[in-house]
C-alpha positions in Angstrom: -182.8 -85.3 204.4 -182.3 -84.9 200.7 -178.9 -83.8 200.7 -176.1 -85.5 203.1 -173.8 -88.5 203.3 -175.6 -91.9 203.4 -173.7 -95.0 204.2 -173.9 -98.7 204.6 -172.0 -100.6 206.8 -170.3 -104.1 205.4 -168.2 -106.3 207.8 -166.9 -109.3 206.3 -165.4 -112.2 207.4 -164.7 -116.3 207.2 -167.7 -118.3 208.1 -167.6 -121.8 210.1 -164.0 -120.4 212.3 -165.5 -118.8 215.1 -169.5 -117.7 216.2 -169.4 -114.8 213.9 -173.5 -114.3 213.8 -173.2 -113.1 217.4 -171.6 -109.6 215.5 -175.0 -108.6 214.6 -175.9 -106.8 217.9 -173.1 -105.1 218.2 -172.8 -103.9 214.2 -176.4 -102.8 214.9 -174.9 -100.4 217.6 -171.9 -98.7 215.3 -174.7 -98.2 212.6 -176.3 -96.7 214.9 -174.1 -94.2 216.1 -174.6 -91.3 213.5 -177.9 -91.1 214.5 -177.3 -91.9 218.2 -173.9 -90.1 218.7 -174.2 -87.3 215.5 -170.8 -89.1 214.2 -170.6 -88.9 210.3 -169.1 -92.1 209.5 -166.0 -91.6 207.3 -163.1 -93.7 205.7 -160.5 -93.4 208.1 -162.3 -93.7 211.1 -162.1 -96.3 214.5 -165.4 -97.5 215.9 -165.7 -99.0 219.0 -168.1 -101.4 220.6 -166.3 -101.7 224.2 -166.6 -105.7 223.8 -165.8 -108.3 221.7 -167.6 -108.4 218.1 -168.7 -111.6 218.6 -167.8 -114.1 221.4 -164.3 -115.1 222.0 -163.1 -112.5 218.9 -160.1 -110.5 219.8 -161.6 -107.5 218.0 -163.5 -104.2 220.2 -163.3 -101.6 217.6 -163.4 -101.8 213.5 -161.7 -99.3 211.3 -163.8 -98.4 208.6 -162.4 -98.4 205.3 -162.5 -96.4 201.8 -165.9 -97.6 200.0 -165.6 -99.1 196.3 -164.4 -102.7 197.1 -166.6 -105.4 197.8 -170.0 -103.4 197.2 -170.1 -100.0 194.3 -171.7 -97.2 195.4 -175.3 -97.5 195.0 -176.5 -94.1 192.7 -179.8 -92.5 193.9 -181.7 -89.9 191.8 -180.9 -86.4 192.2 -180.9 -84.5 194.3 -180.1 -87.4 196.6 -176.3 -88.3 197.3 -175.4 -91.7 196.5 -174.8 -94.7 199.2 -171.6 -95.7 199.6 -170.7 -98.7 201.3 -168.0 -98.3 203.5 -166.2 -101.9 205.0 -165.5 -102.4 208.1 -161.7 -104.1 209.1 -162.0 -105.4 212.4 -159.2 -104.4 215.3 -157.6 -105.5 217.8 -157.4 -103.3 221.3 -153.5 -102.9 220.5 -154.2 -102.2 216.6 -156.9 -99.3 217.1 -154.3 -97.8 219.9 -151.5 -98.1 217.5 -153.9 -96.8 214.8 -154.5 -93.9 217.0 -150.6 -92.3 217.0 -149.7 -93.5 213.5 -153.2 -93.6 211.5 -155.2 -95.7 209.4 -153.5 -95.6 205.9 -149.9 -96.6 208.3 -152.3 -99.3 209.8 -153.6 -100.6 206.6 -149.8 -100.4 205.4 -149.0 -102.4 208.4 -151.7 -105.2 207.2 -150.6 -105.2 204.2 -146.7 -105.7 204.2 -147.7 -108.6 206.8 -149.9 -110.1 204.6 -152.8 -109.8 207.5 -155.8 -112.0 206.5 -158.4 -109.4 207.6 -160.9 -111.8 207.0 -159.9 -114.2 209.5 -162.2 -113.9 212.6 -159.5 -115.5 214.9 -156.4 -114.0 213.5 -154.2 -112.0 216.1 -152.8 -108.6 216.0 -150.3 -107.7 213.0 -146.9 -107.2 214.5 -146.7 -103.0 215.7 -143.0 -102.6 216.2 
């Protein structure tokens, strides 16, 4: 379609910790889902794989962040919208439940205030109480 939201998926994290490469399957399966599931993909959203990202990762689900950080929007020609790039911050099972009663930006707060290294594929869930 001409007109519509267009997105890119970005995940990033820390090389060399833990076998991160094995996420490509499963990233494959949330970019998917629009087209699978008829989810728009949207800052503030949780997406969930049902397994581990990657093997051994203590992360099921991703919250997808605001676009704008590590990749600018990419501007197509009109009439076309542009592509954003929207990162993925990988969760824990008791992150994306907290996430669920108190919301992302109280999440991302959460991260924040505790310093969370949300690059850190082995790092363990941010304190929730």
């Amino acid at each position: 379609p001409v007109k519509g939201p267009r997105a890119e998926l970005v995940l990033s994290v820390r090389a060399g910790i833990a076998d991160t490469d094995k996420v490509l399957r499963p990233l494959a399966v949330l970019a998917a889902s629009p087209q699978v599931e008829g989810l728009v993909v949207a800052p503030g959203a949780s997406l969930d794989v049902g397994e581990p990202l990657w093997p051994g990762a203590p992360f099921t689900s991703v919250l997808v962040a605001e676009p704008g950080g590590l990749v600018e929007d990419l501007e197509l020609d009109e009439p076309l919208d542009p592509v954003r790039f929207l990162p993925l911050l990988p969760m824990t099972p008791n992150e994306a439940a907290w996430k669920r009663v108190h919301g992302a930006q109280a999440l991302q707060e959460r991260w924040l205030n505790q310093g969370t290294d949300l690059r850190d594929p082995s790092r363990k869930s941010v304190p929730l109480e």
